[in-house]
C-alpha positions in Angstrom: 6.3 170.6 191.2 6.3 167.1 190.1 4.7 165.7 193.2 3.2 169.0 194.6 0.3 168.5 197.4 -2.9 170.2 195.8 -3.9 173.1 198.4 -6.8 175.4 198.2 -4.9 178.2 196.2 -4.3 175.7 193.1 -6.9 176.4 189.9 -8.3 173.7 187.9 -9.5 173.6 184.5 -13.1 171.2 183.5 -12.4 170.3 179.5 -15.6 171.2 178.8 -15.9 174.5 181.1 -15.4 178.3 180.6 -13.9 179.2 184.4 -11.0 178.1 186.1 -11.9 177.6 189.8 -10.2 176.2 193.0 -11.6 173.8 195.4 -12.8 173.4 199.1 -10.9 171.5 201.1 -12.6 168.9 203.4 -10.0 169.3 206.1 -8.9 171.7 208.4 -5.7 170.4 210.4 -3.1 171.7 208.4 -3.0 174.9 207.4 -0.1 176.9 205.3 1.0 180.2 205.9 -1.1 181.5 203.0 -4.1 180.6 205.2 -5.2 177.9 202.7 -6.0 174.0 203.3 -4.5 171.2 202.0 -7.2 169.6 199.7 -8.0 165.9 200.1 -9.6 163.2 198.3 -12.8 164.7 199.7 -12.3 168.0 197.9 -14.7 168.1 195.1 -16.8 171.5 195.3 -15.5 174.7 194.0 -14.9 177.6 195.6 -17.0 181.0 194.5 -18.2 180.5 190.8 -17.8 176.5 189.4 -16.4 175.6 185.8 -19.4 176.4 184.2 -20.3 174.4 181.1 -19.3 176.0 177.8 -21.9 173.3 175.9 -25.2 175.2 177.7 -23.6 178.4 176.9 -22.9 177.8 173.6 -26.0 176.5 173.1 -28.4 179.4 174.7 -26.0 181.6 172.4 -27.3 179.9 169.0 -30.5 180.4 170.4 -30.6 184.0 171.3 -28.3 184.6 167.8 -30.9 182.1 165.2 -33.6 184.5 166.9 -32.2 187.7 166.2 -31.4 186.8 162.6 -34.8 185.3 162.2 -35.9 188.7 163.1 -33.6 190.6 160.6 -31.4 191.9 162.4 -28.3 192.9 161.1 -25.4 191.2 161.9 -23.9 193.1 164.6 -27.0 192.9 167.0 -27.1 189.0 165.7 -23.7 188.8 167.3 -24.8 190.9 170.4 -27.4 188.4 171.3 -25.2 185.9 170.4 -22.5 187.1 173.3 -25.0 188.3 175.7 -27.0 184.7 175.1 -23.5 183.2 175.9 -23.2 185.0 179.5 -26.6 184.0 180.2 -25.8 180.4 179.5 -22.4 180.5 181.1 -24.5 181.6 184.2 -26.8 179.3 184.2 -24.2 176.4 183.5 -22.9 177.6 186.9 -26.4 176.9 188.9 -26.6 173.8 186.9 -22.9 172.3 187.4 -22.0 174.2 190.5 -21.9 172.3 194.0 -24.3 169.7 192.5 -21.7 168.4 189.8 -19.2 167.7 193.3 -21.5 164.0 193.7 -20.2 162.9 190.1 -16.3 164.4 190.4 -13.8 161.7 191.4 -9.8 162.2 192.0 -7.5 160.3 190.2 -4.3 161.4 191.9 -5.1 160.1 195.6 -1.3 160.0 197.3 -1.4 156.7 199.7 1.4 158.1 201.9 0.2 161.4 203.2 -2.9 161.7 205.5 -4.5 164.6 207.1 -6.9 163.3 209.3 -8.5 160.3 207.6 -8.5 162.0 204.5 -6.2 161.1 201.8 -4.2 164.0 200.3 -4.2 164.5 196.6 -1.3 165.4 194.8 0.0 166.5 190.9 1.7 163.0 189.9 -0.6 162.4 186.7 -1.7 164.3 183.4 -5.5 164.0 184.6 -6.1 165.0 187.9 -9.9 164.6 188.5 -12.8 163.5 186.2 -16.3 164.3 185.7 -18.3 160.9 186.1 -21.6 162.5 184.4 -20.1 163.8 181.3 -16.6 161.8 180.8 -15.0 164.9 181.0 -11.2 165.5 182.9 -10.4 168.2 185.1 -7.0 169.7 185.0 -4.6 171.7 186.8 -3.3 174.6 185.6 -0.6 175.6 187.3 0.0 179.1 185.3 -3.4 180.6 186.9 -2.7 181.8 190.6 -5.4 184.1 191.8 -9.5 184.6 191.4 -9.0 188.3 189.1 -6.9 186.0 186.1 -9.5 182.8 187.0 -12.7 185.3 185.8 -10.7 187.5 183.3 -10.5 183.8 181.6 -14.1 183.2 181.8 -15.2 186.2 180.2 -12.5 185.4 177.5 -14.2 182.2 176.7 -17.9 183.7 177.0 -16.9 186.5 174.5 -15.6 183.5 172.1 -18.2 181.5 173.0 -21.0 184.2 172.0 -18.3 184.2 168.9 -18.5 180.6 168.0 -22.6 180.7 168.1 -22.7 183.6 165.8 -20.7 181.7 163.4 -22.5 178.3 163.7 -25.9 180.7 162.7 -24.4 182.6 160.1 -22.5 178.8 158.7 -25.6 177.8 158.2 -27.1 180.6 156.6 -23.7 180.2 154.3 -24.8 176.7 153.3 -28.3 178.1 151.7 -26.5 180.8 150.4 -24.0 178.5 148.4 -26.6 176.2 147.4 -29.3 179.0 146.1 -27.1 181.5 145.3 -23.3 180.9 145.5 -22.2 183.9 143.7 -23.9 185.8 146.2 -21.8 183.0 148.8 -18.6 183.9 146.8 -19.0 188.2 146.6 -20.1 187.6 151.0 -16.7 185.6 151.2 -14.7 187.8 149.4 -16.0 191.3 150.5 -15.6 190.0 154.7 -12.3 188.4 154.0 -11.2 191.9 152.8 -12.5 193.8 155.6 -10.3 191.3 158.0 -7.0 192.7 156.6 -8.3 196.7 156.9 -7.7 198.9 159.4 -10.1 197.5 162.0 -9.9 194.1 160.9 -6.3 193.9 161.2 -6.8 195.5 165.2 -9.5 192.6 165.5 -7.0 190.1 164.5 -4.4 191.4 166.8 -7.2 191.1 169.8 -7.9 187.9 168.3 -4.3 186.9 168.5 -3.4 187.9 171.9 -6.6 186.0 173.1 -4.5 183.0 171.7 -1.2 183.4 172.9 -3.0 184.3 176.4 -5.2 181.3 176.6 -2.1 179.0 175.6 -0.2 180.5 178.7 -2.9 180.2 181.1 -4.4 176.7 180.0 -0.7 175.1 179.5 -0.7 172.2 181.7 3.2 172.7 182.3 4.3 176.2 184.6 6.1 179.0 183.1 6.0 181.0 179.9 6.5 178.4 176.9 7.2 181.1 174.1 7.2 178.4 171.2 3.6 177.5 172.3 2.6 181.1 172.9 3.8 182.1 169.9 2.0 179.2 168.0 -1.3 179.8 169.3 -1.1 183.9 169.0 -0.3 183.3 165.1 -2.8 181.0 164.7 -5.5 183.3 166.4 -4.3 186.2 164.2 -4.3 184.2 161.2 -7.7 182.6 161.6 -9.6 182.4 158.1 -5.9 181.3 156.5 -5.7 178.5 159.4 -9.2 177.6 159.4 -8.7 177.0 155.3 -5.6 175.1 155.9 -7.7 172.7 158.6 -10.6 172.3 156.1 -8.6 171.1 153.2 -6.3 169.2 155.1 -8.0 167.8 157.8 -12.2 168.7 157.0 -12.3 170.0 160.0 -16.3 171.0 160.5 -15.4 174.0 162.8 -13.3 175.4 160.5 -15.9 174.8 157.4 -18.2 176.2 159.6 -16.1 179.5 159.6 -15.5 179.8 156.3 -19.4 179.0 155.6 -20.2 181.9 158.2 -17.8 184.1 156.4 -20.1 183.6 153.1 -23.3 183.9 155.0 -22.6 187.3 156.3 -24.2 189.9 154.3 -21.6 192.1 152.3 -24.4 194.7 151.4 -25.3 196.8 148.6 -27.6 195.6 145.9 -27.0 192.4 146.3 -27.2 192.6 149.8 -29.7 190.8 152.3 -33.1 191.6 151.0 -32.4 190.9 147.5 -29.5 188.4 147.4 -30.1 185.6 149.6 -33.1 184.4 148.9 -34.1 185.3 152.3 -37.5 183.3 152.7 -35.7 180.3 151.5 -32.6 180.6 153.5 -34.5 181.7 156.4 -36.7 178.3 156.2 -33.8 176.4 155.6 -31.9 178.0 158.6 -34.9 176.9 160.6 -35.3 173.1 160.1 -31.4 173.0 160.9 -31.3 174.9 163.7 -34.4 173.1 165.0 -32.2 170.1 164.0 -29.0 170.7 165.8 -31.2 171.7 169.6 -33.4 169.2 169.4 -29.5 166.5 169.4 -28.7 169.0 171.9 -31.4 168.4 174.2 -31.0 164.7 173.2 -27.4 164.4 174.5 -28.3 167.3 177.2 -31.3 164.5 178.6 -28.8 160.9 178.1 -25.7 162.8 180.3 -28.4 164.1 183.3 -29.8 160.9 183.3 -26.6 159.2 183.8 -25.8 161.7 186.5 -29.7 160.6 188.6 -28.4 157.5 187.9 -24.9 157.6 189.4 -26.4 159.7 192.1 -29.0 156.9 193.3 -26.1 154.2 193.4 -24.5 156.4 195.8 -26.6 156.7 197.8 -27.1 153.0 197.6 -24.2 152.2 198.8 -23.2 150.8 202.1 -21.0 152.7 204.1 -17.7 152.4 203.5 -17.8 151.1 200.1 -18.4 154.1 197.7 -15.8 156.7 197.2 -18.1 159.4 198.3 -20.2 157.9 201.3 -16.9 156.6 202.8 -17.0 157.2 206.7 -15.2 159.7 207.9 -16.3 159.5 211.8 -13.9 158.0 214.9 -12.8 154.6 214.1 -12.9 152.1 216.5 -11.0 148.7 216.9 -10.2 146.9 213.8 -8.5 143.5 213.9 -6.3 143.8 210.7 -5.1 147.2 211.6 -4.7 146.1 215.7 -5.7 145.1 218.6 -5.0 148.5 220.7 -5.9 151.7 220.2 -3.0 154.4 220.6 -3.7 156.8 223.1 -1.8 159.6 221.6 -2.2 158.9 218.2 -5.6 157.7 217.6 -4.5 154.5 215.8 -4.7 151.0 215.9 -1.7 149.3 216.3 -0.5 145.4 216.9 0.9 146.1 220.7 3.1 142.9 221.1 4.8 143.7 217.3 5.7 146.7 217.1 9.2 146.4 218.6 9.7 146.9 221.6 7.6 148.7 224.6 6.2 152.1 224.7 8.5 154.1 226.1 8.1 157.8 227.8 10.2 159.8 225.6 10.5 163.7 224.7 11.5 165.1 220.9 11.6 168.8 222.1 15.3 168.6 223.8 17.0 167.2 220.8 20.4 168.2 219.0 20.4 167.3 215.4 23.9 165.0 214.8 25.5 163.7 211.6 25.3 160.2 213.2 21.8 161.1 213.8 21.1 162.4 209.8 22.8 159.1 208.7 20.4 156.6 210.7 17.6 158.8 209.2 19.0 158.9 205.8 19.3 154.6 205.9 15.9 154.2 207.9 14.1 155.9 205.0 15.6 154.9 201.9 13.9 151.6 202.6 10.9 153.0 201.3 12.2 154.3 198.3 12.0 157.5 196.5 9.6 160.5 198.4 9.9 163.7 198.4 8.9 165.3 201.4 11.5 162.8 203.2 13.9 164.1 201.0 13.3 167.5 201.6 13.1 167.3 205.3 16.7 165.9 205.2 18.4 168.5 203.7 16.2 171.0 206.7 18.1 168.6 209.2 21.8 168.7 207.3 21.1 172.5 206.9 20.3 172.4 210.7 23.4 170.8 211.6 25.6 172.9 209.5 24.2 175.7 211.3 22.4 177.6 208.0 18.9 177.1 209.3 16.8 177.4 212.4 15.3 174.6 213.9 11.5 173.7 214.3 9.3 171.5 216.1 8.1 169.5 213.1 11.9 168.9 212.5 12.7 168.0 216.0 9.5 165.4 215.9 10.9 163.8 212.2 14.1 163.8 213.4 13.6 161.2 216.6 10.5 159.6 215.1 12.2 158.5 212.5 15.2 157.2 214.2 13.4 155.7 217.2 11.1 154.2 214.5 14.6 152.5 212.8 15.0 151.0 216.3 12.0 149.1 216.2 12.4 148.0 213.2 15.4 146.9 214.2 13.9 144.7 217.0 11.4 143.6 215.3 14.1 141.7 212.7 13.5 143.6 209.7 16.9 143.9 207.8 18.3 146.7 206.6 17.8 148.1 203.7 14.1 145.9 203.6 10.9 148.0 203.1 8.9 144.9 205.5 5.3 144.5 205.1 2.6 147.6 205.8 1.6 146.0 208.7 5.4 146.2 210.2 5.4 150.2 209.5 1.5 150.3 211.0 3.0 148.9 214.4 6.4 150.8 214.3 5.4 153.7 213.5 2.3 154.0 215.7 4.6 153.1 218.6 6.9 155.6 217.9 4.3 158.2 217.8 3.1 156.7 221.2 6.7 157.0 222.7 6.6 160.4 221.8 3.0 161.6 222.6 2.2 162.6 219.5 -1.0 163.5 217.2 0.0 163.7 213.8 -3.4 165.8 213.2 -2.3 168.4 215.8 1.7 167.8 215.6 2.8 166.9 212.0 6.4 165.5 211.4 6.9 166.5 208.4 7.2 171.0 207.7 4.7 172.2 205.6 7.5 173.5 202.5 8.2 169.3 202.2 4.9 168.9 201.6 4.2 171.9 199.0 7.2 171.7 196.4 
């Protein structure tokens, strides 16, 4: 799956978003038998519901949770706002991100070598596979989710834990006044929730907890298959949360794992010295203020800088001549262009150097042919001149099958079969040794010669089979 062809089916992951999603392609010549599209360098809106943005979630979801605890709520309705503030955000992240965010994505795994169309196939030959101009952030594939009902059982995941992370950012702040006013109050808070984590129910919350873990390491591994070492890892780690977030915070001072403990000591353990009488609460509750009112207001600020840069990089788009940007290339008929030819194939649609390329075009038909060992061998030299590829490789085992008898033949094997040995011939008369790669301008005008000989489109008839393309 090294060098697999991104298709429509593929999910990819935004490392700052709650939902996996797959993309539209921008083509629609070559289609696989699971009705999906080939996706291109062109491909940068999602299909059905975008990434999201866990940032505007997470940050509606300290709203909605500072609220309800400014209100005196109890802690449970604190963390229902907090969770349903976090769907509400994750929703809106959608509208905001959505097919608007496409202008500022850019691939970084264009492959040269395959074309559909005029648009450049993109393929999985790099850890980062797209980025996210506006915000910095890279957009992954993750080859372990496969279908739209795991893509949105993922999101919800990540809103519940989102709504989860906002209710302990409130309640880590209210921890902070506590330990500062009152910290035996902080202490008997810490001690009584730590408690109720290993009771009955606590102990079934950590278990959800931990399968939440070892599920989101399967699904967000960048590498297919079941890893059980990582799995296994993350599950423990999720189980064992207030004894891993203490490890992080003495070793590392990791703030999201003070902020846990601090929301652990925040939390009211009631009785006497519960919330009315205990924590100071006109104190806490004006201290909770100013940094809440603190921490949106840099929220906003860095909110404001990355949209700003976003207008920005949208106006030099459209600034841009044609041709020159990465998004406003040109994707209409070409006409004649001197340093790609000086006639335009009939067939093929390309321009090609007519008095280079070998030889003249001759009226030839691929559907008759027999596949030969002779044949495989002039196939096998012709190409290993360019090196190492894939899909050439994989269509030469379809013809050695073929000859053996162990697999039927097709039409895109007939057309790579004599296009690539009618394409050795010109090379041959044009004086390129064997074994030599030649220049890109020698394999524009042989191979665009051969496709004249043959009458053939590569849009409408592709040489190479759609399973060399896809592993």
């Amino acid at each position: 799956m090294a060098n697999e062809i991104f298709n429509e089916s593929h999910y990819f992951m935004c490392e700052g978003g709650l939902k996996p999603a797959s993309l539209k392609t921008s083509q629609e010549n070559v289609l696989l038998e699971n009705n999906k599209y080939y996706l291109t360098e062109y491909s940068l809106k999602c299909k059905g519901i975008d990434f999201s943005c866990r940032w505007v979630a997470l940050l509606v979801a300290i709203i909605a949770a500072a609220i309800a605890l400014l209100m005196s709520c109890p802690a449970g309705w604190v963390l229902l706002a907090a969770i349903a503030g976090a769907a509400g955000g994750a929703l809106l992240a959608g509208k905001i991100c959505g097919d608007k965010a496409a202008i500022v994505r850019v691939w970084l795994v264009i492959k040269d070598d395959v074309v559909f169309g005029e648009h450049k196939a993109v393929s999985n030959h790099k850890p980062q596979h797209l980025n996210c101009r506006a915000f910095g952030y890279n957009i992954v594939y993750k080859p372990n989710v496969t279908s739209e009902f795991e893509a949105i059982c993922i999101f919800g995941g990540n809103v519940l834990m989102t709504g989860l992370e906002a209710f302990m950012y409130v309640y880590a702040f209210r921890g902070g006044g506590t330990l500062l006013t009152k910290p035996m109050t902080f202490f008997r808070n810490f001690g009584v929730n730590y408690l109720k984590t290993i009771s009955k129910y606590g102990m079934l919350g950590r278990g959800v907890f931990g399968v939440w873990g070892g599920a989101n390491a399967y699904y967000m591994s960048d590498t297919e298959g079941f890893n059980a070492n990582e799995v296994a890892k993350a599950s423990a780690q999720s189980f064992f949360f207030a004894e891993t977030a203490a490890y992080h915070a003495v070793t590392e001072r990791d703030p999201q794992s003070i902020a846990l403990l601090l929301s652990m000591g925040g939390i009211p353990a009631g009785g006497k010295t519960g919330q009315r009488n205990s924590l100071g609460m006109e104190k806490v509750a004006d201290a909770t203020k100013a940094d809440l009112a603190n921490s949106v207001e840099g929220v906003k600020n860095n909110m404001r800088s990355a949209v700003n840069k976003a207008i920005e990089f949208r106006d030099k788009l459209k600034s841009q001549k044609k041709g020159d940007g990465a998004f406003e290339k040109y994707l209409g008929g070409r006409g004649i262009n001197s340093q790609f030819g000086d006639t335009m194939g009939e067939y093929s649609g390309r321009e090609f150097f007519k008095d280079k390329c070998g030889g003249k075009i001759l009226d030839l038909d691929y559907k008759n042919t027999t596949i030969t060992k002779e044949g495989i061998e002039t196939v096998k030299e012709h190409t290993s001149r360019f090196g190492e590829d894939h899909a050439n490789q994989k269509m030469i085992e379809r013809l050695e099958a073929i000859e053996r008898g162990e697999l039927e033949i097709t039409e895109y094997d007939k057309r790579y079969y004599t296009h690539e040995i009618r394409e050795s011939q010109r090379y041959d008369n044009m004086g390129v040794e064997k074994g030599e790669k030649g220049s890109f301008e020698q394999w524009n005008d042989a191979h665009t010669a051969t496709l004249e000989d043959y009458k053939i489109n590569e849009i409408e008839q592709p040489l190479y089979h759609p399973e060399a393309l896809n592993e």
